[in-house]
N, C-alpha and C positions, 0 to 999 in steps of 0.2 A: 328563520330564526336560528342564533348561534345555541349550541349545547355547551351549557357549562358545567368542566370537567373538574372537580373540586380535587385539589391535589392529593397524594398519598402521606402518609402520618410521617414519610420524611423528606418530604414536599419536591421529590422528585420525579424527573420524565428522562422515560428513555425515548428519544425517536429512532425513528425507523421507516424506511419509503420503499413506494414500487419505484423503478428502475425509472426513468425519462420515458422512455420509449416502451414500458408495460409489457418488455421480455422477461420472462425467471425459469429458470431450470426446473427438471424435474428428473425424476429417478424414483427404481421401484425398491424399497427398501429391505430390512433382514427380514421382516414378517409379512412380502409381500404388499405392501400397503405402498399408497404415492407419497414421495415425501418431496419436496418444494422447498428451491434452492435460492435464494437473493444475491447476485454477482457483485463481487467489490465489497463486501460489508466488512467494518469491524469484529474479528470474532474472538470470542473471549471461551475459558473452558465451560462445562456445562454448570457445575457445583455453583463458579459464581455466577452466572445467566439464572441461576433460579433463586439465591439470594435477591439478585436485581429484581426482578420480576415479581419477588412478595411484598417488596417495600418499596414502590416504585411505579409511577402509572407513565403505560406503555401509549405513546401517541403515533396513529401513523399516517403518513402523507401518498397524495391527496386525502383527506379525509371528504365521505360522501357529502358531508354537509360543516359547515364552519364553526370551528369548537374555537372554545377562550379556555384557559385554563387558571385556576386562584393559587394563590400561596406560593408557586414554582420559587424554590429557591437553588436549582442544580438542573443541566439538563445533559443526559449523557447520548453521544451522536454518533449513531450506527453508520452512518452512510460516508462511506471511504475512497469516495473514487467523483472528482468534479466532473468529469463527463456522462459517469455515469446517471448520478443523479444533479445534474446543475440546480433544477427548478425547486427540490427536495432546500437543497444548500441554503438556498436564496431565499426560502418563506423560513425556516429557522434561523436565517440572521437577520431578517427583517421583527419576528416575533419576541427574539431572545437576546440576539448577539450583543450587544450590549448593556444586558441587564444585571446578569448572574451567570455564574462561573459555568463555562459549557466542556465536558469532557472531549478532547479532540473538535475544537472549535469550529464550524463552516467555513470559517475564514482561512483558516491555516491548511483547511483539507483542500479548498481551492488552491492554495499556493504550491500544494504538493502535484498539480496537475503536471504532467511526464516531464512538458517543454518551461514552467514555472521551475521547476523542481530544478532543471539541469542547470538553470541560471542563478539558480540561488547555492546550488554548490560552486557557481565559478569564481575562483579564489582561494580554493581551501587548499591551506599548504600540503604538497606532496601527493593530490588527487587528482588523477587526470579526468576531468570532465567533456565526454564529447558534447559536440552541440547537437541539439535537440532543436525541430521545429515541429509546427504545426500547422496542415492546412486540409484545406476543403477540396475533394476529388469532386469532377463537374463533369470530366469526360476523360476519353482515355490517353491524352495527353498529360492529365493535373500532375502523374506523379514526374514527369520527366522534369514538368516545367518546374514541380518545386522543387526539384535537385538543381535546376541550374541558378530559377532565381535566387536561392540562399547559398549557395555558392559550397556545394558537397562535393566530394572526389569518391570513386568508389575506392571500398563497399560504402553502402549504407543500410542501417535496417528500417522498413518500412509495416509496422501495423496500425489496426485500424484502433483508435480513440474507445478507453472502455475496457481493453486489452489490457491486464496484468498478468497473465502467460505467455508460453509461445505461441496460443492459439490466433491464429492469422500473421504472425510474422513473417517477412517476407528479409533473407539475405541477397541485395541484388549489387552482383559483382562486375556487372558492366552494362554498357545500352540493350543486350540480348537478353537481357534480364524482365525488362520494364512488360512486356509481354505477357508474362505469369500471372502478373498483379492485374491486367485488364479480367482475366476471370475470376478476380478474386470478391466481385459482388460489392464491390467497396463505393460506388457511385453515390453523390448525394449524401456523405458521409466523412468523417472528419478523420482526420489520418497525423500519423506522428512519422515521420521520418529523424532517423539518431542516424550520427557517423560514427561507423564501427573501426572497432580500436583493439587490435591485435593484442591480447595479453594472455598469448600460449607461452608455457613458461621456458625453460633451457631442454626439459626434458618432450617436451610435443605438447605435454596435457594443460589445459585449461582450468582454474580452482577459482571457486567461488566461496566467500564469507558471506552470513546474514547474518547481522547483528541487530535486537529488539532493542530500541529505547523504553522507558520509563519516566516520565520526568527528567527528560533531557541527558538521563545515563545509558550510554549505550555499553551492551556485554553481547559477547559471542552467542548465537543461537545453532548455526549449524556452519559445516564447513564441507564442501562439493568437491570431486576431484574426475573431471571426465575427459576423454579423449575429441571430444568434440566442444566445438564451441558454446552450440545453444544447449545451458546445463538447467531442465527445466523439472516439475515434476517431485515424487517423491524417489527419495534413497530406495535401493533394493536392503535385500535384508544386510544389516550387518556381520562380514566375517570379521574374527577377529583381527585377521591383519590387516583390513579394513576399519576396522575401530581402533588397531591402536594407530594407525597412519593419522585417521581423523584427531584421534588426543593429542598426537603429536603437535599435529598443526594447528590447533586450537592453544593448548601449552604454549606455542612458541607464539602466536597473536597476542597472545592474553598481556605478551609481559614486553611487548615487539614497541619502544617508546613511538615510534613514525606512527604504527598503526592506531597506537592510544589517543595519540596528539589527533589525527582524522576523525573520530569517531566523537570526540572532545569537542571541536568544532562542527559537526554536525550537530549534536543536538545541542548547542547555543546558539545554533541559525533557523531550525525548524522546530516554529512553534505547535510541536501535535504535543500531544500525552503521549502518547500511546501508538508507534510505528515504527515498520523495520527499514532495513538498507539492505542494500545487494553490493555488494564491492567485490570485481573483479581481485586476484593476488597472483602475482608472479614475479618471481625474483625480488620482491624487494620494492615492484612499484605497484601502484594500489589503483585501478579502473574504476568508476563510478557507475554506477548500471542504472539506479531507481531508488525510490526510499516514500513510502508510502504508508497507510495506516489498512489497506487491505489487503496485508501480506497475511500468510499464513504464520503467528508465532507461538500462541499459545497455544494448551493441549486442545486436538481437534476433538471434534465427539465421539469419531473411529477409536480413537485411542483408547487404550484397558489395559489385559490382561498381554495382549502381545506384544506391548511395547518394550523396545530395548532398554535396557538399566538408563545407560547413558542417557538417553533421552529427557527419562521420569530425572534425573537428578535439574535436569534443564526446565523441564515443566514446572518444575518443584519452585524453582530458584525465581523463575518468570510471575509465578503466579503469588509468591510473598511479595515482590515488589509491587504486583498491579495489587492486590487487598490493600495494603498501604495505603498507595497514592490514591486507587478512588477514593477510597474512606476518607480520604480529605481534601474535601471539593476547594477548600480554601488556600491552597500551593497549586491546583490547577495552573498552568499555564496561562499567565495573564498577558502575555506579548499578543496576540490574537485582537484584544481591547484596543490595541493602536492600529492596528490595521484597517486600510481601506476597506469596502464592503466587500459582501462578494461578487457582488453586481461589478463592481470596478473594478475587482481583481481580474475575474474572468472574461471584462469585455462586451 
């Protein structure tokens, strides 16, 4: 027999799922105790996670037994990654997706999927977009063969589906390559291979933008400056000529029209709420990396007392825009409502 979940006094639902595959982190925290980690999710700062949480009933997938819920007129959606959770996706757009306004839609987080995502930026003036695919590793042949069948030159980067870090990327710069990845445990497992696109700039170093959208406005959130390609991870502490280097180039994006106009047409093409981009920057020409709703933007829950000014002025700025737009479930992103299921997006 189903349990019926009678809505919250402002008849909304947060969801939230175990992974596909019933993997979650763990770590032992500041006082000792276990705390439990969910990969890929929407994260919002704590202050508003406990606003949500008082006026708002929390549902999560699988659930042990089949719940119906009354009243729902909003449903706000943790689950940030199509691979991660596909099956999560697909029972909240079968439940919901077309009923009532869903924060970061199932349907739109489908289309953010790595090899979706690169195809839906191709076209946008002045970004270069590598292609992006996606395939299934069967034996230790899969990955040569999908480099030849889609037709890739080296390099290319190869991780495994599920992947929003560098954790399992693989840079493989020629056929002595393909080797590395036979130990990489990847078997029976779905794999993204991108063509990598040189964008070290005049001086050696490689520089990276993330930008958080809002309501389809994207602003600067951080800007990366490393000697090496793969720029993962957090900043070390900031020196100041390291912070004003970062103002600098942040200043000069802000007001940079090419970089405006990119940023402009991304979020009138992807219909999330609520997700960042990664754009390579060099000289003048602008790389496309990812752009997803399980990046890291707003303040993490680490954050406090040691955080750098600059940053809290960032957090500050992020976190008036998102109270805003949740608070008004009714500007939600409605392009999601036309969209195919996600059954058909994903295949």
């Amino acid at each position: 027999m189903a349990t019926t979940v009678p809505a919250s006094p402002r008849h909304g639902l947060l969801f939230r799922a175990v992974p596909d595959n019933g993997l979650i982190g763990a770590s032992i925290g500041a006082r000792g105790e276990p705390q439990f980690h969910l990969p890929n999710t929407m994260v919002l700062p704590d202050n508003m996670m406990t606003a949500l949480e008082g006026s708002a009933c929390t549902i999560w997938y699988p659930p042990s037994t089949p719940v119906t819920h009354e009243g729902v007129r909003w449903v706000m959606n943790f689950c940030a990654d199509a691979d991660e959770y596909r099956n999560a996706l697909q029972s909240l757009d079968q439940a919901f997706g077309g009923k009532v306004p869903i924060f970061n839609h199932p349907r739109a987080v489908a289309l953010s999927r790595r090899d979706l995502m690169a195809g839906l930026m191709q076209g946008v003036e002045n970004l270069v977009v590598p292609r992006c695919e996606r395939f299934r590793v069967d034996g230790p042949d899969s990955f040569a063969a999908a480099f030849t069948q889609h037709g890739f030159s080296y390099p290319v980067l190869v991780r495994p589906a599920g992947s929003q870090t560098g954790q399992g990327l693989y840079r493989v710069d020629g056929p002595q390559d393909w080797a590395r990845l036979h130990l990489s445990n990847g078997y029976g497992k779905w794999h993204f291979m991108t063509q990598f696109h040189d964008y070290r700039s005049a001086n050696g170093h490689y520089c990276k933008v993330r930008a958080s959208f809002v309501g389809g406005t994207g602003v600067i959130r951080a800007f990366r400056d490393s000697a090496d390609w793969l720029i993962t991870g957090s900043a070390s502490a900031l020196t100041p000529e390291l912070r004003d280097s970062i103002s600098r180039n942040i200043d000069r994006l802000a007001v940079d029209d090419m970089f405006q106009h990119i940023l402009a047409q991304i979020g009138a093409r992807v219909p999330l709420d609520f997700f960042g981009v990664d754009i390579g920057v060099a000289d003048g020409t602008f790389t496309f990396f990812e752009a997803n709703a399980a990046m890291t933007m707003a303040r993490p829950s680490t954050a406090g007392l040691r955080e750098d000014p600059m940053m809290h002025e960032v957090y500050q700025g992020l976190e008036r825009r998102l109270i805003a737009h949740i608070g008004d479930p009714a500007h939600w992103c409605a392009a999601p409502h036309e969209l195919p299921s996600v059954v058909e997006i994903l295949g």
